[in-house]
Every structure is written in C-alpha cells, then in structure tokens.
C-alpha positions in Angstrom: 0.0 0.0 0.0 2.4 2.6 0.5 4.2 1.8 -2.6 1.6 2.9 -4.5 1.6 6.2 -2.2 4.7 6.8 -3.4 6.6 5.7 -0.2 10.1 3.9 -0.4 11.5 2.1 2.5 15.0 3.1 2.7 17.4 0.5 1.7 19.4 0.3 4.5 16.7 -1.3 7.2 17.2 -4.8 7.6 14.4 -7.3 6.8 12.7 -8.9 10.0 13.8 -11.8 11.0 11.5 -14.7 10.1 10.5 -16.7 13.6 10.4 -20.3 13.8 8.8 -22.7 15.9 10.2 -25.4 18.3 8.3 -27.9 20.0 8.8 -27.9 24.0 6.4 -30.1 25.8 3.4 -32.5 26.2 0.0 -30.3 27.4 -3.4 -30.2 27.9 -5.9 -28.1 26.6 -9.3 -28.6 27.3 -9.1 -32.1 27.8 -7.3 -32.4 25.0 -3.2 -33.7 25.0 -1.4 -31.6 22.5 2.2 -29.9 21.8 3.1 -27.0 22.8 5.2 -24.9 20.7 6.9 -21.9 21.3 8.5 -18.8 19.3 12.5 -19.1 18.3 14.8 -16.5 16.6 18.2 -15.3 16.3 17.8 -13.5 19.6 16.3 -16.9 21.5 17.8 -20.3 20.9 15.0 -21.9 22.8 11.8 -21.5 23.2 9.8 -19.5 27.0 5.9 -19.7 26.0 4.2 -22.5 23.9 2.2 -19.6 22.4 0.6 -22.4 20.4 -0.5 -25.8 21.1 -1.0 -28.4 18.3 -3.1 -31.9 18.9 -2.2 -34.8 16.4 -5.9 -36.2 16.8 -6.2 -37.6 13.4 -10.4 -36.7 14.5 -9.3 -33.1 14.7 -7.3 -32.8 11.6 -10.2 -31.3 9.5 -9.6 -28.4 11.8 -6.3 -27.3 10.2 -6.8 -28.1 6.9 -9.8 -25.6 7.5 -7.2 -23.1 8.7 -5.1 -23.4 5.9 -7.1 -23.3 3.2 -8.8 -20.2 4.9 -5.3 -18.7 4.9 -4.8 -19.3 1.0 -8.0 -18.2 0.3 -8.2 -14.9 2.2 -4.6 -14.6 0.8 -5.7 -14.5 -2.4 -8.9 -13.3 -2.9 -9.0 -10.5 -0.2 -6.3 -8.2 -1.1 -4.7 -6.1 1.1 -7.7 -7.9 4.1 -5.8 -11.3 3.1 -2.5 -9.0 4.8 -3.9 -9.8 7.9 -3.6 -13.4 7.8 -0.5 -13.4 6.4 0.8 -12.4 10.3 0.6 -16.6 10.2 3.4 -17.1 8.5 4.8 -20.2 6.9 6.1 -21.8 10.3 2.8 -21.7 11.3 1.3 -23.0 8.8 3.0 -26.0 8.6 2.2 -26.2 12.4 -1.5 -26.6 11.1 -0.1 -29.4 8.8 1.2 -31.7 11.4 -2.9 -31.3 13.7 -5.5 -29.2 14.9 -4.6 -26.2 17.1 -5.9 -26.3 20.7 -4.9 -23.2 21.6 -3.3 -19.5 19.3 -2.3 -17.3 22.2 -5.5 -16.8 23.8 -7.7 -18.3 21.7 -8.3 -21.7 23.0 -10.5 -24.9 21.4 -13.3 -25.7 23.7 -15.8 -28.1 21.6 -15.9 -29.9 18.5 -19.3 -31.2 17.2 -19.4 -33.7 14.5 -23.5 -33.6 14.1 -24.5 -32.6 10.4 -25.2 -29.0 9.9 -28.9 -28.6 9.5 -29.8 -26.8 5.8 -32.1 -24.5 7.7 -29.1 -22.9 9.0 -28.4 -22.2 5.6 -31.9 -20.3 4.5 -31.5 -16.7 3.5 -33.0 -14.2 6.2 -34.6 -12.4 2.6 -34.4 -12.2 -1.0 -31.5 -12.1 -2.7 -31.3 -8.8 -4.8 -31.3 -9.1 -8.7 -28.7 -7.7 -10.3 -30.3 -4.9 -11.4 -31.7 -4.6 -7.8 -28.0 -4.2 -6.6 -26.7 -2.3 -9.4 -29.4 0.1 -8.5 -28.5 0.3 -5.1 -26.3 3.2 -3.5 -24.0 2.7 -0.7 -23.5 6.8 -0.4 -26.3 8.5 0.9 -28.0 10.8 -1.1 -28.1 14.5 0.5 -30.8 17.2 -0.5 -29.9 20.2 -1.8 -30.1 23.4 0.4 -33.1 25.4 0.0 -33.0 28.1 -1.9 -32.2 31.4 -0.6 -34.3 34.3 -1.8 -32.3 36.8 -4.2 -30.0 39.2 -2.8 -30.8 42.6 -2.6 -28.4 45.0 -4.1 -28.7 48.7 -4.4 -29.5 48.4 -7.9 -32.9 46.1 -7.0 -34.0 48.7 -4.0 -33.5 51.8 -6.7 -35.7 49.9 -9.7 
C-alpha cells in the first residue's frame, strides 16, 4: 500500500527476521493432550511460552486443513484484508499441517461437534437482490440540496 503512495522504504533497514517454531512439551488443553510450541529466533535459541498448542488427533485434523485453506484463500482473494492473515506465517502453517490447534495465544479450542449442519441454517434471512436490484443500489447517501435562498438585494434592485 504505501508503494503505491509513493513511499520507499529506505534501503538500509534490515528485513525482519522470520520466527520459527520449536516444539517444547506435552499439554493439555481442554481435555485435550497436544504440543506446545513456542517462538524461536536469532535472539532466543529456545523456546519461553508454547504460544501455540497443536493436537495430532487424526479426529481433529479437518480443523487445520480448515485453517489453511482459509489462509490461501483470504490470501488470495482479499487483497490487502488477506495482509492480515499473512501475520501466520509459513512456520505456522505448517504447524497446522502436522494437527489441529488447541490453543493461538489466547484463543483456545473448547468443543468440536461432528453432528450434520442442519440446511435451515443455511436459508437466506430475505431475498437475494437481482442484479439490477444491486446495481441500482447506493452505498452513499444521497443529501438534498439546500433550499434556496431568496435573491439578494443589491442597491440596484432597492433603486428599480
């Protein structure tokens, strides 16, 4: 985005170092057993916090492929929005290869249902709108012109 502004990044600033992930124990999250991994970088040779905790329930699996293909598709298809989950970066990612994540920070799994999705769930609250419907529609409020003013008396109008 700010390349298009016109904004260079001066050459001179190093690039971020990428972080990586190392396992570091055996947990429990919600009942659930899981591994714990934590943030390493050129700075930190081993892991402090498991900031993320990933369960190789082959039942939970579906819950990561979910996650990445969410990833790729917001990636892709949202632009600049998909920047935002490109904070998960690669190492992560491949976290979500190897199982489900119990817990992202602070974001922790508490229930999985298997039960089949009922298609009511999946009615429309109203109509869709046709096309012409939508390409009628305005997203910018339409304002009223002032009223007009009465004309202006000038010196000119009082004399005649």
């Amino acid at each position: 985005v700010l390349g298009r502004m016109g904004w260079k990044s001066p050459p001179d600033l190093p690039s971020p170092e990428k972080s990586r992930f190392a396992p570091m124990k055996e947990v429990i999250v919600g009942g659930r057993k899981g591994t714990s991994y934590g943030i390493v970088s050129g700075q930190r040779d081993k892991p402090v916090y498991g900031s993320v905790v990933i369960s190789s329930d082959p039942s939970l699996a579906p819950i990561g492929d979910a996650i990445i293909k969410l990833n790729s598709s917001w990636g892709k298809n949202m632009g600049e929005m998909g920047a935002l989950l490109k904070l998960m970066n690669d190492e992560m990612l491949a976290l979500f290869l190897k199982g489900a994540p119990l817990r992202m920070s602070v974001i922790q799994l508490t229930d999985v249902s298997y039960d089949r999705i009922p298609p009511s769930r999946f009615a429309l609250p109203a109509k869709p709108m046709t096309l012409d419907e939508l390409r009628a529609y305005t997203l910018i409020p339409t304002i009223p012109p002032p009223p007009t003013l009465p004309q202006r008396r000038t010196k000119a109008s009082v004399n005649n």
